[in-house]
TORKOL-4160 file (C-alpha; in steps of 0.2 Angstrom, whole numbers, padded with zeros to 4 digits, m for minus):
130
<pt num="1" X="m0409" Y="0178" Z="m0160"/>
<pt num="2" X="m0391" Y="0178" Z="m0168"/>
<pt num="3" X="m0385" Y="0173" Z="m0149"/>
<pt num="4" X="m0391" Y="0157" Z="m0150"/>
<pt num="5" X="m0383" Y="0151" Z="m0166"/>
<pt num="6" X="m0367" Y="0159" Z="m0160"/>
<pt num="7" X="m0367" Y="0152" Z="m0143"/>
<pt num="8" X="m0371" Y="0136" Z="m0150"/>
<pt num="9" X="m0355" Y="0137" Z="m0164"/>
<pt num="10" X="m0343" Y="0142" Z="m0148"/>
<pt num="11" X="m0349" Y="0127" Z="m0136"/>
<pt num="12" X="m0345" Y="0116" Z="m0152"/>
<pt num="13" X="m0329" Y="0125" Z="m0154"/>
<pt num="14" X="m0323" Y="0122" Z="m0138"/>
<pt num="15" X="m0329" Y="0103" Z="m0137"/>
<pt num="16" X="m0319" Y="0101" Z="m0154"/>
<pt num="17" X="m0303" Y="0112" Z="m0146"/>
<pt num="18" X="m0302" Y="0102" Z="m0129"/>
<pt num="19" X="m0306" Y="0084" Z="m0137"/>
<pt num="20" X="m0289" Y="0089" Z="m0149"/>
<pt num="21" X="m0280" Y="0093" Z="m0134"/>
<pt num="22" X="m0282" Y="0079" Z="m0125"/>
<pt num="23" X="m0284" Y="0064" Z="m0140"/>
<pt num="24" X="m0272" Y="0070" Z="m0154"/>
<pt num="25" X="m0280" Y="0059" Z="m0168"/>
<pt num="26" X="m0295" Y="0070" Z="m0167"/>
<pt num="27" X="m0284" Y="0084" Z="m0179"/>
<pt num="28" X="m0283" Y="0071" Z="m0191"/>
<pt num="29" X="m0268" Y="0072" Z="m0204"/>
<pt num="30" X="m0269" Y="0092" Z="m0205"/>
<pt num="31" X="m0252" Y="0099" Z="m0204"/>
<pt num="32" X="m0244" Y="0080" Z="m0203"/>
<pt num="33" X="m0235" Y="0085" Z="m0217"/>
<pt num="34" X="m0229" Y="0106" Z="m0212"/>
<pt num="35" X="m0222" Y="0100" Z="m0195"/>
<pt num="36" X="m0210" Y="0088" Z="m0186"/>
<pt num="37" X="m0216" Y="0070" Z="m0184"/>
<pt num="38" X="m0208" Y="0074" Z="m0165"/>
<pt num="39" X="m0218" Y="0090" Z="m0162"/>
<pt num="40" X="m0236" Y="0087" Z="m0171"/>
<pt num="41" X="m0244" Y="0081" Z="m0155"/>
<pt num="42" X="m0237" Y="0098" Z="m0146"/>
<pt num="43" X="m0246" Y="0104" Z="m0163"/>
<pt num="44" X="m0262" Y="0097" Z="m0161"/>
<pt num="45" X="m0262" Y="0103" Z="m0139"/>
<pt num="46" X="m0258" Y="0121" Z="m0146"/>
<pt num="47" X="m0271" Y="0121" Z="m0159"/>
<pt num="48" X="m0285" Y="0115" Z="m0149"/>
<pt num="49" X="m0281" Y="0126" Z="m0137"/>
<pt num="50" X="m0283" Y="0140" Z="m0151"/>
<pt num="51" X="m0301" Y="0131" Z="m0156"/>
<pt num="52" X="m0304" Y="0131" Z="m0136"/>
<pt num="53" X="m0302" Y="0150" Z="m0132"/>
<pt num="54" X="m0309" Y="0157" Z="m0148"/>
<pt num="55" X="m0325" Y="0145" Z="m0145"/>
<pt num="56" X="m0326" Y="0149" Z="m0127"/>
<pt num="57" X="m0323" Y="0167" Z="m0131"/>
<pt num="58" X="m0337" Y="0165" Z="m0147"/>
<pt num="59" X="m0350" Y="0158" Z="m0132"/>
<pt num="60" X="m0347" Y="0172" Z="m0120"/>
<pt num="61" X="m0350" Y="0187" Z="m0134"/>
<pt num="62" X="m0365" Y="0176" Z="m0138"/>
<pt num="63" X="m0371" Y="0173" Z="m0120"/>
<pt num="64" X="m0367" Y="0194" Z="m0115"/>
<pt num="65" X="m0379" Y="0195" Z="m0130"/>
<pt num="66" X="m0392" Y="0187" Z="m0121"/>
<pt num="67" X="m0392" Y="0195" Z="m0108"/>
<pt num="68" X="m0387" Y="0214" Z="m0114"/>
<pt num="69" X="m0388" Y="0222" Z="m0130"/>
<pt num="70" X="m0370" Y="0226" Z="m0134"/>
<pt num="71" X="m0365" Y="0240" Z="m0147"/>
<pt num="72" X="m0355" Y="0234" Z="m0164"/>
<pt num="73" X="m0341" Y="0244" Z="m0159"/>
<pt num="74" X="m0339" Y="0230" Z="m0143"/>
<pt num="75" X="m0340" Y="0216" Z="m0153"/>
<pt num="76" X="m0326" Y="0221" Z="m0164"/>
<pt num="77" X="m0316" Y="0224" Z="m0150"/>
<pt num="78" X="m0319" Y="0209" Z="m0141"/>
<pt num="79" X="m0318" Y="0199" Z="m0158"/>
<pt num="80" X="m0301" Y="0207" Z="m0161"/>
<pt num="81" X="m0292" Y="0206" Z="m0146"/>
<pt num="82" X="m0301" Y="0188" Z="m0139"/>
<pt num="83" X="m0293" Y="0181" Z="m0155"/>
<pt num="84" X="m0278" Y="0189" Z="m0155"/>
<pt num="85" X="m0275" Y="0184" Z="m0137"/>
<pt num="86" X="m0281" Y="0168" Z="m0139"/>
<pt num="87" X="m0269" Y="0165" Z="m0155"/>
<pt num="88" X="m0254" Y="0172" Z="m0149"/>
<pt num="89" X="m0246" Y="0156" Z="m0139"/>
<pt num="90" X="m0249" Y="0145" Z="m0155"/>
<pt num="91" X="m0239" Y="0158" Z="m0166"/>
<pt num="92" X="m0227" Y="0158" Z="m0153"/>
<pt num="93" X="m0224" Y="0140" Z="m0150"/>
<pt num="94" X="m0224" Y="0139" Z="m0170"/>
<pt num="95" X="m0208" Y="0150" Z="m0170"/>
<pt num="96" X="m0199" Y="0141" Z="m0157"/>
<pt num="97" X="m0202" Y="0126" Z="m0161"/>
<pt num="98" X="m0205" Y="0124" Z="m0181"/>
<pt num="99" X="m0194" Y="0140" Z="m0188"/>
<pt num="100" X="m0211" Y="0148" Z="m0195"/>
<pt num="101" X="m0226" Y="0158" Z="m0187"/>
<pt num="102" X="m0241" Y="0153" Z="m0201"/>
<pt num="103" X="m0247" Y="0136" Z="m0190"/>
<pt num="104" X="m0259" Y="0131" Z="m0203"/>
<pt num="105" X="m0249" Y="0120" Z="m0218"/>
<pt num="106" X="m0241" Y="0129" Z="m0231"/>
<pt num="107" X="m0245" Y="0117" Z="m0245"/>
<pt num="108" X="m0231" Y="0116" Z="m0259"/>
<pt num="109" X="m0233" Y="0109" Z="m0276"/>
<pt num="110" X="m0228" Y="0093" Z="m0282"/>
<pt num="111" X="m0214" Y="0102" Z="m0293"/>
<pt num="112" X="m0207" Y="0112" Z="m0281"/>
<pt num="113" X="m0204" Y="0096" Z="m0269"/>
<pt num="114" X="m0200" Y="0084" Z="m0280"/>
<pt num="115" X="m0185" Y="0098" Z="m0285"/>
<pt num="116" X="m0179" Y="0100" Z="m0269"/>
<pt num="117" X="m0179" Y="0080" Z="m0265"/>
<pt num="118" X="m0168" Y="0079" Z="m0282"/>
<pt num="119" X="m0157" Y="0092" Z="m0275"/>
<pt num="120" X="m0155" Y="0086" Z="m0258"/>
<pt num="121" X="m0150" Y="0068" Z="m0267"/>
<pt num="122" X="m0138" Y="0077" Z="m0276"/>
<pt num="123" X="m0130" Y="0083" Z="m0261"/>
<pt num="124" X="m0131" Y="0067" Z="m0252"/>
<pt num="125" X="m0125" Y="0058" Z="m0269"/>
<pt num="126" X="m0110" Y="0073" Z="m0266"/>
<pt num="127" X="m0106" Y="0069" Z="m0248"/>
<pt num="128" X="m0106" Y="0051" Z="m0250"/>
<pt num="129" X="m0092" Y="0052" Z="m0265"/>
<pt num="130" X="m0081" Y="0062" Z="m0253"/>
């Protein structure tokens, strides 16, 4: 009974992952903030492209279930490698293209930013005297 909920989650998945591939806005502000006003809706392509492989790969181990009972040691594999396959061109364009390979935000806190915009004054502020 567990293939129906699953196969339902991965169908949602990939709706959610192909509607952010091809209408940016879907994503929302998540990650506006981590990466480059230029790249973010390159961001938002490789992200739903994430959501749509991992949903459509969530649907067929649901599906297989269905129709075959598949052993545990199967679905760990497939779970593993699926994702991992299906995560790899979003690290990978997060490398290239932002400097970093974590795609999700890295949140910092209101100290740490606010010290770093003080110093990058300063340095302006030195520039500008020179």
């Amino acid at each position: 009974m567990f293939f129906g909920f699953q196969l339902t989650c991965g169908l949602m998945l990939v709706f959610y992952g192909y509607s952010v591939m091809k209408n940016p806005r879907v994503w929302g502000d998540q990650g506006r903030q981590a990466v480059k006003a230029e790249n973010f809706p390159e961001y938002c392509r490789q992200n739903g492209l994430f959501f749509l492989k991992a949903g459509f790969l969530m649907a067929l181990i649901g599906a297989l279930d269905a129709l075959f009972t598949l052993s545990a040691m199967l679905y760990a594999l497939l779970y593993l490698f699926g994702l991992a396959f299906a995560f790899y061109p979003l690290v990978k364009w997060c490398r290239e293209n932002e400097g970093f390979s974590w795609p999700w935000p890295h949140v910092k806190s209101e100290k740490k930013r606010i010290k770093e915009l003080r110093q990058e004054q300063e340095r302006q502020e030195e520039q500008d005297k020179r």
